[in-house]
C-alpha positions in Angstrom: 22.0 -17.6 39.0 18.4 -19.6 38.0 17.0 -17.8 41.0 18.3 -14.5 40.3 17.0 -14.5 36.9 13.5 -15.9 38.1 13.5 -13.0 40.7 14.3 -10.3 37.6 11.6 -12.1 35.1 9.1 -11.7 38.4 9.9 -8.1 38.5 9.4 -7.1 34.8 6.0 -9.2 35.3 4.4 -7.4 37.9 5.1 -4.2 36.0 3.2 -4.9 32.9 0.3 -3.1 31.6 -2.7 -4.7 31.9 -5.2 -3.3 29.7 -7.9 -2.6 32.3 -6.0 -1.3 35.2 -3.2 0.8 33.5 -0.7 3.3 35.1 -1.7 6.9 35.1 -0.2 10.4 34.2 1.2 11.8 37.8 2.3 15.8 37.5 6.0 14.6 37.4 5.1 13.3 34.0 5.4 9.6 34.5 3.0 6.9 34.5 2.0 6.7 38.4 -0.4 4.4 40.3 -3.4 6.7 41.5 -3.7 8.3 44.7 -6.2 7.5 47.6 -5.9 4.3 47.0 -8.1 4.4 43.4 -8.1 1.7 41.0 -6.8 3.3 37.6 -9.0 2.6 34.3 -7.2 2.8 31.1 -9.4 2.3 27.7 -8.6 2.2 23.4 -11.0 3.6 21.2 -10.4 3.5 17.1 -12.3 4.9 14.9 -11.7 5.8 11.0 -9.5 8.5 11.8 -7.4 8.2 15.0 -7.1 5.6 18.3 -7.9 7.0 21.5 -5.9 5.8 24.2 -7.0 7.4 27.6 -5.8 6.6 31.1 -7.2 8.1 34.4 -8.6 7.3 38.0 -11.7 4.8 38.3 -14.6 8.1 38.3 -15.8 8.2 41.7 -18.4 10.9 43.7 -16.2 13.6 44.8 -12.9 12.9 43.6 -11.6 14.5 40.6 -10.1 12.3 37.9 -7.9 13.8 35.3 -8.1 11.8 32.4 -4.8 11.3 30.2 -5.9 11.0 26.8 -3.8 10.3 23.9 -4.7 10.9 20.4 -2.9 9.2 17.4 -3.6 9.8 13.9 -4.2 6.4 12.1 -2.7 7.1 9.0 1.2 7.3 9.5 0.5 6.5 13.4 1.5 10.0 14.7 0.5 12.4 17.6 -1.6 14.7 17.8 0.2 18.0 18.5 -2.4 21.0 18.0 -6.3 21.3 18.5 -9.0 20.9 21.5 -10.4 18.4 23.3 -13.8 18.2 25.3 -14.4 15.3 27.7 -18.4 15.2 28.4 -19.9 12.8 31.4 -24.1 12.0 30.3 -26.8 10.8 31.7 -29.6 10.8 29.7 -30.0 14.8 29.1 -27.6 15.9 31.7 -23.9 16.0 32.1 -20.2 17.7 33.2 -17.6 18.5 30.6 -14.2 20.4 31.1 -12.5 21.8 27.6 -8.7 21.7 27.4 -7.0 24.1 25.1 -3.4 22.6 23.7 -1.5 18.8 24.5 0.9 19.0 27.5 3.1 17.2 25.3 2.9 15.9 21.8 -0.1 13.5 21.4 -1.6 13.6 25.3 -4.7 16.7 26.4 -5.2 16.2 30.2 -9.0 16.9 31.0 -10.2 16.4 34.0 -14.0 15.4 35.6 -15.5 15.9 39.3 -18.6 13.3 39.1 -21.3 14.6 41.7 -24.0 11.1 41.0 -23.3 7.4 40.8 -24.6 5.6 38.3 -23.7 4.5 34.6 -22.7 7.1 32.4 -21.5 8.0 28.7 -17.6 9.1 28.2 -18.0 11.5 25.2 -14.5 12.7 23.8 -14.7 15.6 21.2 -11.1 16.6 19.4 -10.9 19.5 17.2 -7.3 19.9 15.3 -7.1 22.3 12.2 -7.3 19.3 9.4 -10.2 17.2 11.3 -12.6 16.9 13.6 -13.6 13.5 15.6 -16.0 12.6 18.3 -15.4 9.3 20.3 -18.0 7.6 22.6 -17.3 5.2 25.7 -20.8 3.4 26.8 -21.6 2.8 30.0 -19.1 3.9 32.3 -19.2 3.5 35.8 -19.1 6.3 38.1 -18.7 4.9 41.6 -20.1 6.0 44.8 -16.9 5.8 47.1 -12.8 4.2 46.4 -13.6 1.1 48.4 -16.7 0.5 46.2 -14.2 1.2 42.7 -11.4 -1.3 44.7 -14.2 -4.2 44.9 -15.5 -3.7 41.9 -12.2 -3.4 39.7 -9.9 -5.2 41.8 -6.3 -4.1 42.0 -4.1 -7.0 40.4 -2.4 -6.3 36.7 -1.7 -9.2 34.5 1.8 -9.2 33.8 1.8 -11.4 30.2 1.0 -7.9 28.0 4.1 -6.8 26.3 4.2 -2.7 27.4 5.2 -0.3 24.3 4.3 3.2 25.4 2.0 6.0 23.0 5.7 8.1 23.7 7.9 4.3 21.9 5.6 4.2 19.1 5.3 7.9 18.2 9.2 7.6 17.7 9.8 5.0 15.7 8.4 3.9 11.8 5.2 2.6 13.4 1.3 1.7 11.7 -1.6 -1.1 13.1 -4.6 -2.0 11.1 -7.0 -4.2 12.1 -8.0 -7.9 11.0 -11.0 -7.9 8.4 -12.7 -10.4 6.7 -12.4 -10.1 2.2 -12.7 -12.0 0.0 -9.7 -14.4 -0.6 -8.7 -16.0 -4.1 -7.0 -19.2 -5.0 -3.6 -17.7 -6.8 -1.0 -19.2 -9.3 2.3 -17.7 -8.1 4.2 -16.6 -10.8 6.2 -13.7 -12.8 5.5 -10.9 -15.4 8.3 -9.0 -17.8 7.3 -5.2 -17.9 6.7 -3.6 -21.4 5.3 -0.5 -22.4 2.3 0.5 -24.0 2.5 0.1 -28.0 -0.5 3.1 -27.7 2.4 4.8 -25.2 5.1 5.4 -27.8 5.9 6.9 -30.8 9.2 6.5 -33.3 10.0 10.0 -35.2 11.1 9.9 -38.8 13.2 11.7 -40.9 10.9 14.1 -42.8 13.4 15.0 -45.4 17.3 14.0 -46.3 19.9 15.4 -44.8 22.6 15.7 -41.6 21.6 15.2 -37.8 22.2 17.7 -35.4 21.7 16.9 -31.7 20.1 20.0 -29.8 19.6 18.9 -27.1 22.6 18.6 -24.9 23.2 14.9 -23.8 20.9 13.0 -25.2 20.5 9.4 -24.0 18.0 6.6 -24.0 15.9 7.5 -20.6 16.4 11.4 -21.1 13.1 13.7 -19.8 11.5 15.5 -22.5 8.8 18.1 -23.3 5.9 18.4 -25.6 7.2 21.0 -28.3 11.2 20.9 -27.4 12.8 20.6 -29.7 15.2 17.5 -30.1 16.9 17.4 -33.6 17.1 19.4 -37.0 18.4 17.9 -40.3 20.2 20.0 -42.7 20.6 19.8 -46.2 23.1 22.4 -46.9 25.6 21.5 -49.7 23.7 18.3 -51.5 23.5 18.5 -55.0 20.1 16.7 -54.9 17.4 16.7 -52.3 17.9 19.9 -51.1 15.8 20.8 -49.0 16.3 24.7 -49.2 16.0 24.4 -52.9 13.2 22.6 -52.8 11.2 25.2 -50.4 12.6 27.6 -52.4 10.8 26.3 -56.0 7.7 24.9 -54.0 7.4 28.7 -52.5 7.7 29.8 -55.9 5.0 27.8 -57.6 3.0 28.7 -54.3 3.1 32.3 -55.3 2.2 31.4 -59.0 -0.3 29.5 -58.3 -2.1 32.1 -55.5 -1.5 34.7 -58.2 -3.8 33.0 -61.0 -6.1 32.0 -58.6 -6.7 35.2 -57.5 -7.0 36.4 -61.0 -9.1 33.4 -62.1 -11.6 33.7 -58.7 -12.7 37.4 -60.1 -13.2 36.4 -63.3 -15.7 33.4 -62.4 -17.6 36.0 -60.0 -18.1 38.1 -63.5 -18.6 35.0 -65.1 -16.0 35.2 -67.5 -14.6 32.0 -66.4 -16.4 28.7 -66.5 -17.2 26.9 -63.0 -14.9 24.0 -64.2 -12.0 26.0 -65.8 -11.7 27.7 -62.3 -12.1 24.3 -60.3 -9.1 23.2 -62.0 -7.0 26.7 -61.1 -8.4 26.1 -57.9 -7.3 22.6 -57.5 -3.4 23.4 -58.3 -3.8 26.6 -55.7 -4.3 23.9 -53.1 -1.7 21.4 -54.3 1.0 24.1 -54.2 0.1 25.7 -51.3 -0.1 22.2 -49.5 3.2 21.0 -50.7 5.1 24.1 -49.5 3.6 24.5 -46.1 4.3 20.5 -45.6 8.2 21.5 -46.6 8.3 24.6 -44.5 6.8 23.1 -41.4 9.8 22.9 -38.7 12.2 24.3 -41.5 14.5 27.2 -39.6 17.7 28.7 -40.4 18.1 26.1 -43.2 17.6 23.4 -41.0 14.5 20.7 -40.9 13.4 20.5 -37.1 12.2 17.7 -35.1 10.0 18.2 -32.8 8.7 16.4 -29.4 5.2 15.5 -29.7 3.9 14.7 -26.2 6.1 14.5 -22.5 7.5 11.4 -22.1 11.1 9.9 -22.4 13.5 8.9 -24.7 13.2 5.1 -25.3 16.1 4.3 -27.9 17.9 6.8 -30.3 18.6 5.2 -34.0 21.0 8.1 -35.1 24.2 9.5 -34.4 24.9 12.9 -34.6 26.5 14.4 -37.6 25.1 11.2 -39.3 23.5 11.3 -42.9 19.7 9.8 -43.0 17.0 9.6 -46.0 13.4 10.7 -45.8 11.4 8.3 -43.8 14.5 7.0 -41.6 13.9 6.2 -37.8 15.4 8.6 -35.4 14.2 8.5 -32.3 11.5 6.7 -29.9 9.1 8.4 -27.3 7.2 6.9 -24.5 5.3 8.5 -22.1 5.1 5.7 -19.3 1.4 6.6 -19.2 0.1 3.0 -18.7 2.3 -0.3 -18.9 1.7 -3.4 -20.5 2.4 -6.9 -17.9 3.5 -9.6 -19.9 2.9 -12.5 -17.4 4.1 -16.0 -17.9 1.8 -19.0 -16.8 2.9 -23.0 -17.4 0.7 -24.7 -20.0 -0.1 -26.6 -16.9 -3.0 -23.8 -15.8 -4.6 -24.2 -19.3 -7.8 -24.9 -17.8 -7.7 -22.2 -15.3 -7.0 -19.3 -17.2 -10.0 -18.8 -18.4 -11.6 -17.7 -15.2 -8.6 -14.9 -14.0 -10.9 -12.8 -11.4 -7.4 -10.4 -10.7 -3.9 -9.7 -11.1 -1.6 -8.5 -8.8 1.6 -7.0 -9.2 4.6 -5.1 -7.8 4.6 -1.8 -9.6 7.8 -0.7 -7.6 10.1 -3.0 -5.8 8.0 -4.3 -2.4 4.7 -2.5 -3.4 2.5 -5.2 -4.6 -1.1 -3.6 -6.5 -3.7 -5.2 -8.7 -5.4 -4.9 -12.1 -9.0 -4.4 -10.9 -7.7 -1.5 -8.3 -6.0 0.4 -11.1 -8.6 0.3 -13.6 -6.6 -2.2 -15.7 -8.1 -5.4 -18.1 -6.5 -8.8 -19.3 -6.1 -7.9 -23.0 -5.2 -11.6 -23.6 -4.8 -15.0 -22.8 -1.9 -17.2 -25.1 -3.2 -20.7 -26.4 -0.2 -21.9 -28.1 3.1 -22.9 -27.0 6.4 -23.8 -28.6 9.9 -24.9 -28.9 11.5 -21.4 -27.9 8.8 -20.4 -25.8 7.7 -23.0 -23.9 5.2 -20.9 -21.5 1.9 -19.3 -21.7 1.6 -15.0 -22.3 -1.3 -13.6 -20.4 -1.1 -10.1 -21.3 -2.7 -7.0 -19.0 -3.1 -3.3 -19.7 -1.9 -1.5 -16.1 -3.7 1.6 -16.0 -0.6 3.5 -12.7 2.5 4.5 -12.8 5.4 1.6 -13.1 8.7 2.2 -11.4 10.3 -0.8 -12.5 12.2 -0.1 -16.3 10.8 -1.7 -19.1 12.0 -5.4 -19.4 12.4 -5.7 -15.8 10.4 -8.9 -14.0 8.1 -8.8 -11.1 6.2 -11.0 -9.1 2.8 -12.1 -9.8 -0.2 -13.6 -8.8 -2.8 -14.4 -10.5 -6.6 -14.8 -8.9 -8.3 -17.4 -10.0 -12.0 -18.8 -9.5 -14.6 -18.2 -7.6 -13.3 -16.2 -3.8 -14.2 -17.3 -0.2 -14.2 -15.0 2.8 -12.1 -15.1 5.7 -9.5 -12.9 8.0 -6.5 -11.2 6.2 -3.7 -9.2 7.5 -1.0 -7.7 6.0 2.1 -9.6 4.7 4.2 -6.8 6.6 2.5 -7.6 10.0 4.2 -11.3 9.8 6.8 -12.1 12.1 8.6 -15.6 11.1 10.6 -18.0 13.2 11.6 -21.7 11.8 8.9 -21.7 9.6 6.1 -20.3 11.8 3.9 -17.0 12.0 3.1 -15.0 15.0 1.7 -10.8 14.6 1.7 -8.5 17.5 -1.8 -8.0 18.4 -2.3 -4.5 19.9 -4.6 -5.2 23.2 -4.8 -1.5 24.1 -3.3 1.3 23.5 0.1 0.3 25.2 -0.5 -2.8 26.2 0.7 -5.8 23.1 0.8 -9.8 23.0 2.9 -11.5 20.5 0.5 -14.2 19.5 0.8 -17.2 16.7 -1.0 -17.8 13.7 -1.9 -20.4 11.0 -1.6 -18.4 7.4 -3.5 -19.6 4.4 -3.5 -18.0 1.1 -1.8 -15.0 0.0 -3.5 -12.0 -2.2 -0.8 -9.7 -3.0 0.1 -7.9 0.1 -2.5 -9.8 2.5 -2.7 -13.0 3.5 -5.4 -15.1 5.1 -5.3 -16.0 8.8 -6.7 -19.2 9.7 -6.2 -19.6 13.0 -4.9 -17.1 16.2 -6.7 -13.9 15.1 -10.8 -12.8 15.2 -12.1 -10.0 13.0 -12.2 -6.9 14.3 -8.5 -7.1 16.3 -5.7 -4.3 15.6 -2.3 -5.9 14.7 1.2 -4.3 14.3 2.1 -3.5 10.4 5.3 -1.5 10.9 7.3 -1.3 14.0 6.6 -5.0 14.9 10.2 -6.2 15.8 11.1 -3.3 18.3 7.4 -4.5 20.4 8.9 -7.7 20.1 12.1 -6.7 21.4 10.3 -4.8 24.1 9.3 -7.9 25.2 12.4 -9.2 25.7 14.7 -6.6 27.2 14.4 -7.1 30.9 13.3 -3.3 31.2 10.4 -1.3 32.1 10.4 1.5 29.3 11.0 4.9 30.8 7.7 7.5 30.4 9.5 10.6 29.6 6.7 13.0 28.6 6.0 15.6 31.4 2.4 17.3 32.1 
């Protein structure tokens, strides 16, 4: 049994991708070794936009090599399925290109090149799709003079310690890299935050006259959506002896009139100057009181009833009436918030005194998972507690969070706070981290299909990076999503099928 499972572990080996001498495109749409006996080339390319992962025949004098490019778009990791692409051979001011017009499949154009010179040339890939344009260069490519000189120059053996996880596997599957770079990393004190709203975010409505509630808007809860002019409540004050409202319009509407009448009256006589300029200040003076005094009354007054209206979208954040309920002028009835911007209570052991006074960052989860931080959102620290006591034995350092919080008000979230003065070094992100008894290794992306699980030495975590001490070099491309299944590639005993056809 030990030497039948040596023979299959031998097997697997010797059909791993190397990175260098790859497996390329034959017209039955797998992954074949070239003909003629021609060493195959296989070389990534990232750039801002998208990774270029191209496959074909070492280029030789003569022979035509079609090239198997495959084009993935960085952000979300996906295929390319629509668009051109031109593959140009240069030297100096001369050259051969050949334009293809559509992918055979989704993410993979098949160009092809005849060289006619050897010598060291420049691989130009142009792609054209309808939301972007790229252009990606390969220096100094060899073109060879015959196979036998490509065979002694490039050899013919494949390393068989690459994990393979075909373009076609990762294009499937919940998949993203990014690659290693140096920032600046803080020294942190882990801790936690309660989420509040705002106090500029809300606002309570009042009662502006006595009288009965009346809901009108159907199911009304704490949380409900609401609108900028809907309107939520009306009070009445139909059948009270005193406080009527509806009497009260009625007399301030009538000393409205009065008072428009002899101001009227009184304005023509000052223009003949009949009327003194103070006698008519004073008519004047009472025009404006009355006139004042009813519009205040009549403002949201309909069909005998007092509405209340919504001043600004937002949601309902607690409800102090019932309806059919009795309340006097001034009472609360309802509070608004609109969620705007958020207000991070975060709570820090008197312990880290000292340090608080030199918090360089927050960071936060504004949803469950998704960490962010104060300086990327425009945020400030509003405050930093100095005092302690009995009931609340731990420091408040409050922040203003200028995004959109999932989380509900009062909920807790994880924090960090940055403190001090930052050093540089290599950070990844937290989601590229595979853990095993306590250790770290990432998938390290070697070439477009070609991956090695590899170990690291973490240091200090920022939020949703951490720093890498040891295993990784700036510049490398690492697995962020899809990690496991290239691990488990590496263990299933198979060679992974190549199921797209050209």
């Amino acid at each position: 049994m030990r030497c039948f499972i040596i023979l299959i572990a031998l097997a697997v080996a010797s059909c791993q991708s190397t990175g260098k001498h790859g497996h390329e495109h034959g017209t039955n749409g797998g992954h074949s070794h070239a003909e003629d006996g021609i060493p195959v080339v296989d070389t990534t390319i990232w750039t801002e936009k998208t990774e270029l992962f191209v496959e074909f025949s070492a280029l030789t004098v003569g022979q035509t090599s079609r090239f198997a490019a495959h084009f993935t778009i960085l952000d979300g990791h996906r295929p390319v399925t629509e668009g051109t692409v031109t593959v140009s051979l240069i030297k100096g001011d001369k050259g051969i290109r050949h334009t293809v017009e559509a992918v055979v499949s989704p993410g993979i154009f098949t160009p092809s090149l005849q060289p006619k010179e050897a010598g060291v040339y420049q691989l130009v890939f142009d792609i054209k799709t309808p939301s972007f344009t790229d252009r990606i260069e390969i220096k100094e490519v060899l073109v060879f003079a015959s196979p036998e000189e490509a065979v002694k120059t490039l050899g013919t053996e494949e390393d068989g310690h690459a994990i393979s996880f075909l373009k076609e596997q990762a294009w499937k599957i919940e998949f993203q890299t990014a690659r290693v770079v140096e920032k600046e990393v803080f020294e942190i004190i882990p801790t936690s935050g309660i989420w509040k709203v705002a106090p500029s975010d809300y606002q309570t409505l009042v009662a502006t006259a006595n009288g009965s509630v009346s809901f009108k808007k159907g199911n009304l809860t704490e949380g409900s959506k609401v609108k900028k002019g809907q309107v939520l409540l009306a009070l009445s004050s139909t059948g009270l002896t005193s406080n009527n409202l509806s009497a009260e319009i009625q007399k301030a509407k009538a000393e409205f009139d009065r008072a428009k009448s002899e101001y009227g009256r009184k304005k023509e006589l000052y223009q003949s100057k009949i009327v003194s300029k103070a006698a008519f200040e004073r008519i004047e003076q009472k025009y404006r009181v009355a006139k004042t005094s009813y519009e205040t009354l009549n403002t949201g007054y309909s069909a005998g009833e007092k509405q209340v209206v919504v001043p600004f979208d937002g949601y309902i954040k607690s409800i102090s009436v019932a309806n059919g309920g009795f309340v006097a002028e001034g009472a609360a009835l309802v509070t608004i918030t609109s969620h705007r911007s958020s207000l991070l209570e975060t709570l820090v052991s008197p312990a880290y005194t000292a340090q608080l006074g030199s918090i360089r960052d927050i960071w936060y989860q504004p949803e469950s998972g998704v960490w962010s931080s104060l300086n990327k959102s425009g945020g400030s620290i509003l405050s930093v507690g100095k005092e302690v006591e009995a009931h609340k034995p731990l420091l408040s350092v409050f922040a203003h969070v200028n995004e959109a919080v999932e989380m509900p008000e009062g909920s807790f979230t994880e924090v960090q706070l940055a403190m001090g003065n930052p050093s540089k070094a290599p950070v990844v992100p937290v989601s590229a981290l595979l853990e095993a008894y306590g250790s770290y290794a990432v998938i390290v992306q070697l070439s477009g299909e070609s991956f090695e699980r590899r170990n690291v030495i973490l240091g200090k975590r920022n939020g949703s990076e951490v720093e890498v001490r040891q295993g990784l070099a700036v510049g490398e491309v690492v697995v962020t999503k899809g990690a496991y299944q290239v691990k488990m590639a590496s263990m299933s005993g198979q060679v992974p099928a190549h199921g797209h056809a050209h």
